[in-house]
VOPAGU-2260 file (C-alpha; in pm, 1 decimal, decimal comma):
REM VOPAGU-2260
SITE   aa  ch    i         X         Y         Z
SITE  UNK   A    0     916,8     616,0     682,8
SITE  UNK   A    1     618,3     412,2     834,9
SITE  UNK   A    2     478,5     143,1     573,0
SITE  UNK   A    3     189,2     -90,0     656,6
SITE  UNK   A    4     212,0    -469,2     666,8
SITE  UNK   A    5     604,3    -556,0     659,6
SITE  UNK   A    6     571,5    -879,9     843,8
SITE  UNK   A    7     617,9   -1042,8     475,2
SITE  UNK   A    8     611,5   -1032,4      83,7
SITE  UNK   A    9     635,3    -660,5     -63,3
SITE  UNK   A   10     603,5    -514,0     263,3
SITE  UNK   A   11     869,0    -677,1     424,2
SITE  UNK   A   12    1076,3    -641,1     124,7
SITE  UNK   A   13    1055,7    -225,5     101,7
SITE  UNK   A   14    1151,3    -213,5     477,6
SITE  UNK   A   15    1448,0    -396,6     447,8
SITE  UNK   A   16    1473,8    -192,2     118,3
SITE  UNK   A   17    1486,1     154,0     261,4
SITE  UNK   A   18    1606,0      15,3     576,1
SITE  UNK   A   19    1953,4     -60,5     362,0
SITE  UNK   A   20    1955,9     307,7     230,2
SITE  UNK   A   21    1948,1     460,0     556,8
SITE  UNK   A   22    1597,8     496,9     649,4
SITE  UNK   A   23    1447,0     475,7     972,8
SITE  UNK   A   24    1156,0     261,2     917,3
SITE  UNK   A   25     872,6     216,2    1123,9
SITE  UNK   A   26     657,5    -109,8    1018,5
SITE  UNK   A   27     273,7    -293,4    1144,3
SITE  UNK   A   28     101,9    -626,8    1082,1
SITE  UNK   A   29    -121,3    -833,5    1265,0
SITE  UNK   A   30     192,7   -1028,9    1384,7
SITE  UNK   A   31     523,5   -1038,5    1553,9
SITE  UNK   A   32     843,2    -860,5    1348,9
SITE  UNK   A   33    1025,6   -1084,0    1093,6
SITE  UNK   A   34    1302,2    -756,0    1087,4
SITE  UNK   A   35    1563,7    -725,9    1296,5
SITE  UNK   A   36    1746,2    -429,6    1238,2
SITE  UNK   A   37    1816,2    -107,1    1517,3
SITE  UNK   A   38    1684,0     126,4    1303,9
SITE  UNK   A   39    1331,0     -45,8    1263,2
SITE  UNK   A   40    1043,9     -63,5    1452,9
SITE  UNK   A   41     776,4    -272,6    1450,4
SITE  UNK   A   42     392,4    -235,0    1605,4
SITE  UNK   A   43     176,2    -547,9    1628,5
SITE  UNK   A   44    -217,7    -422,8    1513,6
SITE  UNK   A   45    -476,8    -420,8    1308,3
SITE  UNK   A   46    -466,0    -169,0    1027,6
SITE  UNK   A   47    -824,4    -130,0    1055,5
SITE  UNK   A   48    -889,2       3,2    1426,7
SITE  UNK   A   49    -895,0     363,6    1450,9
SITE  UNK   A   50    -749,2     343,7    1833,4
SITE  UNK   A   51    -458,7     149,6    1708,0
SITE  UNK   A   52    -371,6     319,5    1421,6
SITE  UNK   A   53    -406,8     651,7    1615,2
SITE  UNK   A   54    -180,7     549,3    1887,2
SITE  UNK   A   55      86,1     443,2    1647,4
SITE  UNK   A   56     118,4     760,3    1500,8
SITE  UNK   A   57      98,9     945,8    1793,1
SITE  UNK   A   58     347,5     724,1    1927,1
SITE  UNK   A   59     607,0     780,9    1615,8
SITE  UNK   A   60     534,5    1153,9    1656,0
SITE  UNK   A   61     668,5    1150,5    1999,5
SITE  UNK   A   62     937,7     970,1    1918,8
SITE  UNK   A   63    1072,8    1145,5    1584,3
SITE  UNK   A   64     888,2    1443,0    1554,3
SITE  UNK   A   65     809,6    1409,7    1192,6
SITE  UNK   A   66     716,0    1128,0     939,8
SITE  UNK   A   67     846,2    1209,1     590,7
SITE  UNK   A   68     712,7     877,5     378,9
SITE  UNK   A   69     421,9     668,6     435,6
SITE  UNK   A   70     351,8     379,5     227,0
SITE  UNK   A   71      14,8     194,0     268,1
SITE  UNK   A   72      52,2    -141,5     137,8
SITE  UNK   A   73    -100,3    -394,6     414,5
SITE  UNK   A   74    -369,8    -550,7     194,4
SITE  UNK   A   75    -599,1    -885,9     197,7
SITE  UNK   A   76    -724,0   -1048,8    -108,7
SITE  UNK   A   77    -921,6   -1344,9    -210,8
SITE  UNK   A   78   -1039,7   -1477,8    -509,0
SITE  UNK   A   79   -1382,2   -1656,8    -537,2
SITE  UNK   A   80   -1670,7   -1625,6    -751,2
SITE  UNK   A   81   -1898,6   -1357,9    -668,0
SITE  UNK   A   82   -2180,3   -1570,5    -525,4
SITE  UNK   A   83   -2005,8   -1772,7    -319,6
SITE  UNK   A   84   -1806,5   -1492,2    -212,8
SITE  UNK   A   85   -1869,9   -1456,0     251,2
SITE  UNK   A   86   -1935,4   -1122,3     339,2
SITE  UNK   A   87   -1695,0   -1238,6     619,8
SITE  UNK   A   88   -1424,4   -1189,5     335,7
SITE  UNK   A   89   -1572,1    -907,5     150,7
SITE  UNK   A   90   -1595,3    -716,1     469,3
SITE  UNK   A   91   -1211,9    -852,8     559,7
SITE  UNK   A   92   -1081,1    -673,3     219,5
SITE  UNK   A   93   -1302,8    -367,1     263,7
SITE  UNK   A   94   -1166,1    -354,3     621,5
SITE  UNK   A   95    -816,4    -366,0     545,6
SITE  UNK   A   96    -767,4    -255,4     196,6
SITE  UNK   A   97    -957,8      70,1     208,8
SITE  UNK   A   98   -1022,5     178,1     615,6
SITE  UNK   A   99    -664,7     104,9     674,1
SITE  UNK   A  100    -527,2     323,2     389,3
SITE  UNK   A  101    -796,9     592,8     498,1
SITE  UNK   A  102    -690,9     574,5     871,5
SITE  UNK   A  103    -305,1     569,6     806,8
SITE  UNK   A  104    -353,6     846,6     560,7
SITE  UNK   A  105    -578,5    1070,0     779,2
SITE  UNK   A  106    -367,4    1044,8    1093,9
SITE  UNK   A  107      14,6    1044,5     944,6
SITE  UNK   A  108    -124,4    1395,0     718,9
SITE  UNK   A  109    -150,9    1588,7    1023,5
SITE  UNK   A  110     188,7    1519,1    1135,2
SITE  UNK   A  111     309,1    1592,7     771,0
SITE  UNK   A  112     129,8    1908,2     712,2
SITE  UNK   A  113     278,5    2066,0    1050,4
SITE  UNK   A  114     630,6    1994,3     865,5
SITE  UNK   A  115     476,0    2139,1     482,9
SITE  UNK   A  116     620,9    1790,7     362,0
SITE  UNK   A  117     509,0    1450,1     298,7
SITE  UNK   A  118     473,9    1188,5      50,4
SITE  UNK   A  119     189,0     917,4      36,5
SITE  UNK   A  120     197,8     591,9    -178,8
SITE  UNK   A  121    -111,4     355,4    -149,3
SITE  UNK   A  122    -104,6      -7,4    -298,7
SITE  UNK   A  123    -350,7     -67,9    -535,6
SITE  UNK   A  124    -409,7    -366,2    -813,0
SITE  UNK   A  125    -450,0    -436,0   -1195,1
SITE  UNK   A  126    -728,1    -588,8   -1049,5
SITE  UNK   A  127    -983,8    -317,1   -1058,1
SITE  UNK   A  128    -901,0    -188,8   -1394,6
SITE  UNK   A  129    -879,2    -529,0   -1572,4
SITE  UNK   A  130   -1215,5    -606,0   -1390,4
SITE  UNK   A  131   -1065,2    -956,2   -1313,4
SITE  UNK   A  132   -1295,1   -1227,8   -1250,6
SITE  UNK   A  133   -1315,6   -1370,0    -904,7
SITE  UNK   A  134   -1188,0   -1049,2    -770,6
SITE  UNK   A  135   -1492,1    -853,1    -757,3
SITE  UNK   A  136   -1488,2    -773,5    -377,2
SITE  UNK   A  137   -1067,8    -734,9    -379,7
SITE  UNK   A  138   -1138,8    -491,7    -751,8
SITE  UNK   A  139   -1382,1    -289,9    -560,5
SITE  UNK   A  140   -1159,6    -228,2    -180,3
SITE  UNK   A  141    -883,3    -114,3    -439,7
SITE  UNK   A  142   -1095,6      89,4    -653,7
SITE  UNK   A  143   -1211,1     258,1    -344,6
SITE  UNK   A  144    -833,8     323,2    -293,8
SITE  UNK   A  145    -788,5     466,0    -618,5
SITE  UNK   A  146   -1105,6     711,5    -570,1
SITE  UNK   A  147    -974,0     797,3    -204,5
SITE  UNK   A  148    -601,9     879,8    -343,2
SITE  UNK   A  149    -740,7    1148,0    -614,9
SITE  UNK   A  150    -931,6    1323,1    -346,6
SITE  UNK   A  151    -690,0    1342,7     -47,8
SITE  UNK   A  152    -414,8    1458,1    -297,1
SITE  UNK   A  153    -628,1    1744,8    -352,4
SITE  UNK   A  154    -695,4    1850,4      -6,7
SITE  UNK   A  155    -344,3    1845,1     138,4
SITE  UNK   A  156    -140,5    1976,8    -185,8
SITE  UNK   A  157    -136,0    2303,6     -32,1
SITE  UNK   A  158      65,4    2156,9     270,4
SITE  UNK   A  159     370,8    1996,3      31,3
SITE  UNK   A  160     210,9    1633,3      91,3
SITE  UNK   A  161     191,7    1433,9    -198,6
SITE  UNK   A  162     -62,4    1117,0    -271,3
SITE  UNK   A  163     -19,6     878,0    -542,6
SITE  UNK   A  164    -140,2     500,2    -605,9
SITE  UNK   A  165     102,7     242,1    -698,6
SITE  UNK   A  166     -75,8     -30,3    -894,5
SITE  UNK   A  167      63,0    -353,8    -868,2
SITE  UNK   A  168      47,2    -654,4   -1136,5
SITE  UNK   A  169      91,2   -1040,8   -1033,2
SITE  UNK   A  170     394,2   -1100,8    -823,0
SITE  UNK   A  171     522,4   -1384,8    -674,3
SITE  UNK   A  172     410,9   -1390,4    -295,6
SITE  UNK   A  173     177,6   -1527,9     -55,2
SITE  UNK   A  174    -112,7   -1350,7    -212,9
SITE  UNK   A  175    -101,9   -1507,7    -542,3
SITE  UNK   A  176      75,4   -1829,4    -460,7
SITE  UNK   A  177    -226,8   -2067,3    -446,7
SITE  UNK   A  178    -418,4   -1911,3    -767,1
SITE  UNK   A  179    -410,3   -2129,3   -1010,7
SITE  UNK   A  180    -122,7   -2080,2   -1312,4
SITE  UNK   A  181    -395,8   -2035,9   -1561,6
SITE  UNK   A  182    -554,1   -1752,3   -1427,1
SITE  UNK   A  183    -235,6   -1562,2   -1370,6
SITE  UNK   A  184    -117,9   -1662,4   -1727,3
SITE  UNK   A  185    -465,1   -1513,5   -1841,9
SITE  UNK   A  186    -379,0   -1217,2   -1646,6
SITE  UNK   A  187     -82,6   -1135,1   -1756,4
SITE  UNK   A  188    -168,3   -1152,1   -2138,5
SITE  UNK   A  189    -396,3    -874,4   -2072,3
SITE  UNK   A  190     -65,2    -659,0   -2011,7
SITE  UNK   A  191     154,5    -498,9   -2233,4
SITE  UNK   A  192     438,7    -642,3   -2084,8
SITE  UNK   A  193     388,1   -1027,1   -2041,0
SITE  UNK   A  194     570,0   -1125,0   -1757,0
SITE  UNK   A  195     527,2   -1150,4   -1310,5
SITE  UNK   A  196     604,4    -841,6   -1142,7
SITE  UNK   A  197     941,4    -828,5    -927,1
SITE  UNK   A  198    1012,1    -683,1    -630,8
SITE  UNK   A  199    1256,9    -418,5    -789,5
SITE  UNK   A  200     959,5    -284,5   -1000,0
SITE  UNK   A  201     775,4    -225,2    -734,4
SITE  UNK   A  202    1076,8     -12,7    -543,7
SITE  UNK   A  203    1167,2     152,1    -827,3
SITE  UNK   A  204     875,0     339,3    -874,6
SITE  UNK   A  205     840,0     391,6    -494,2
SITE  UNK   A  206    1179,6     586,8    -535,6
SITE  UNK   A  207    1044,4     787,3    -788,7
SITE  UNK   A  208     727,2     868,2    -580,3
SITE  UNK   A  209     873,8     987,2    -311,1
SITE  UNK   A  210    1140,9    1175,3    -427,9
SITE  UNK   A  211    1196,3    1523,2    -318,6
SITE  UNK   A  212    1179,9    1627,2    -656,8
SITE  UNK   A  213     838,8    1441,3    -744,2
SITE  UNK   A  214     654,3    1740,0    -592,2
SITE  UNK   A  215     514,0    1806,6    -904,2
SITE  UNK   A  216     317,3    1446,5    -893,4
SITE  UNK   A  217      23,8    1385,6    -725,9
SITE  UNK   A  218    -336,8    1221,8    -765,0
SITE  UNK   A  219    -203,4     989,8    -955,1
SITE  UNK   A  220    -248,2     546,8   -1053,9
SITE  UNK   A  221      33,9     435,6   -1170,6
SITE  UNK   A  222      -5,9      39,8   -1312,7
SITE  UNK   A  223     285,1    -147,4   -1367,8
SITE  UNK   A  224     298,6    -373,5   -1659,1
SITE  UNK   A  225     108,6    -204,6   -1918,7
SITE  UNK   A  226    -193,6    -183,3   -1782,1
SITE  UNK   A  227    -422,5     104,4   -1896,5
């Protein structure tokens, strides 16, 4: 399993996650590994450079001959009004957000479609379809995700590799920890269920995803919380 910015919050939590249920898992961020465990591995880069990202993969191929999961949830995210918004930091979220997911993606399909098996889970955000105000540059890199997800899952169904989105609400981690109570409150009373995410909602519908017998689901956003 390779997943995308474990150094901390949700991404660090699914490693040591799968990591527990026998998984080898193979991890990236921009820093040093916050894991210690024999059966991970850790690769210090930026999601968004293609020589990087390539080299990883090609690296993991050598090593295991196959990657079987790949879960794309390095992200960046800041919330500012739209016209005081940098392009420094719209550019940042584009970067991240979408090029990473469309780099990991590209390069860990063509070691899944030599096997005729794979699963694909990219991290998206209530943001885009709540249209959430302040968000407009994050709404849009994860919209992009959403609209890259339906496609690929199209072009590699015929090689057993599934792609789905995994749509994450509010939960309590770096990301969200200096917005400001009364936005998230506003947030979540736009769901159906009124509450913070948790880090077991998130895995529990990763285990679903990539389940052998989830072939049947792909092209897929799945929102937590409620959200339509």
């Amino acid at each position: 399993m390779l997943i995308t910015g474990t150094r901390k919050g949700i991404g660090r939590y699914l490693a040591e996650y799968y990591l527990d249920r026998g998984f080898t898992v193979i991890g990236c961020s921009r820093g040093e590994s916050t894991i210690e465990n024999e059966n991970y591995r850790h690769h210090r880069l930026n999601v968004a450079d293609e020589e990087s990202v390539v080299d990883m993969v090609r690296g993991i191929r050598k090593e295991f001959g196959r990657i079987d999961v790949l879960l794309n949830n390095a992200g960046a995210a800041s919330m500012n009004h739209f016209v005081i918004t940098p392009y420094k930091t719209a550019k940042e979220m584009m970067e991240t957000n979408y090029y990473g997911t469309f780099l990991f993606s590209r390069e860990v399909s063509k070691v899944m479609l030599k096997k005729k098996y794979g699963r694909i889970v990219n991290f998206v955000s209530i943001a885009a379809p709540l249209q959430v105000e302040g968000e407009a540059a994050y709404a849009a890199s994860k919209a992009a995700v959403e609209n890259l997800t339906k496609v690929v899952a199209r072009e590699v169904a015929e090689y057993g590799i599934t792609v789905n989105a995994l749509g994450a609400t509010p939960i309590w981690t770096d990301m969200i920890r200096n917005v400001p109570k009364e936005k998230v409150d506003a947030l979540l009373e736009r769901q159906a269920i009124n509450r913070l995410g948790e880090m077991r909602d998130v895995s529990q519908l990763c285990d679903f995803l990539i389940d052998e017998k989830s072939d049947f689901i792909t092209g897929q956003v799945i929102y937590l919380g409620g959200v339509s």
